[in-house]
N, C-alpha and C positions, 0 to 999 in steps of 0.2 A: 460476483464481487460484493454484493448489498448484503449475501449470508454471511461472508466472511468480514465484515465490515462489521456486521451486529455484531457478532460473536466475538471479534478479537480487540472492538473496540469500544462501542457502543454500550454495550450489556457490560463491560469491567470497568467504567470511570462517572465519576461522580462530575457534573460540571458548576459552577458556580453561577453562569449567566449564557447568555446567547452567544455572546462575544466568546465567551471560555471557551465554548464548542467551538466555536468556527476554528480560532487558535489551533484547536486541540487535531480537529478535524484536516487545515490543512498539515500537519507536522506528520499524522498517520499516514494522508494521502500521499507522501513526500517519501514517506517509510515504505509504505509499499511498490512506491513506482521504482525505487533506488538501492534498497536495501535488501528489503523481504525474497528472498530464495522462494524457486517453486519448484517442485517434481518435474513437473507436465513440462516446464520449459528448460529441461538438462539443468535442472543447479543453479541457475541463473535469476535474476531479477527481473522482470519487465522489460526494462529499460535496455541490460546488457542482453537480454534475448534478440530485440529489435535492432539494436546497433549491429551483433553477430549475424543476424539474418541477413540484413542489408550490405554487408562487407561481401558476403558469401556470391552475390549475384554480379 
């Protein structure tokens, strides 16, 4: 998670102040628990991985 955190987030934005980051920080976090697709988990999000796993049982 922290690689792809530098990489997609960290190392491409400039912040203004501490507060900017947090802002910035949780909206990405939000982004990737909800939005962001993965391979590894069929196509899915996080989130809808975990919801689909739990239905399954």
């Amino acid at each position: 998670f922290f690689g792809i955190l530098k990489s997609e987030f960290l190392y491409l934005k400039e912040f203004e102040d501490i507060e900017h980051f947090k802002q910035e920080l949780e909206q990405y976090i939000d982004y990737y628990n909800h939005t962001r697709i993965k391979t590894k988990l069929k196509g899915m999000s996080p989130i809808q991985y975990r919801t689909h796993a739990s239905k399954a049982v």
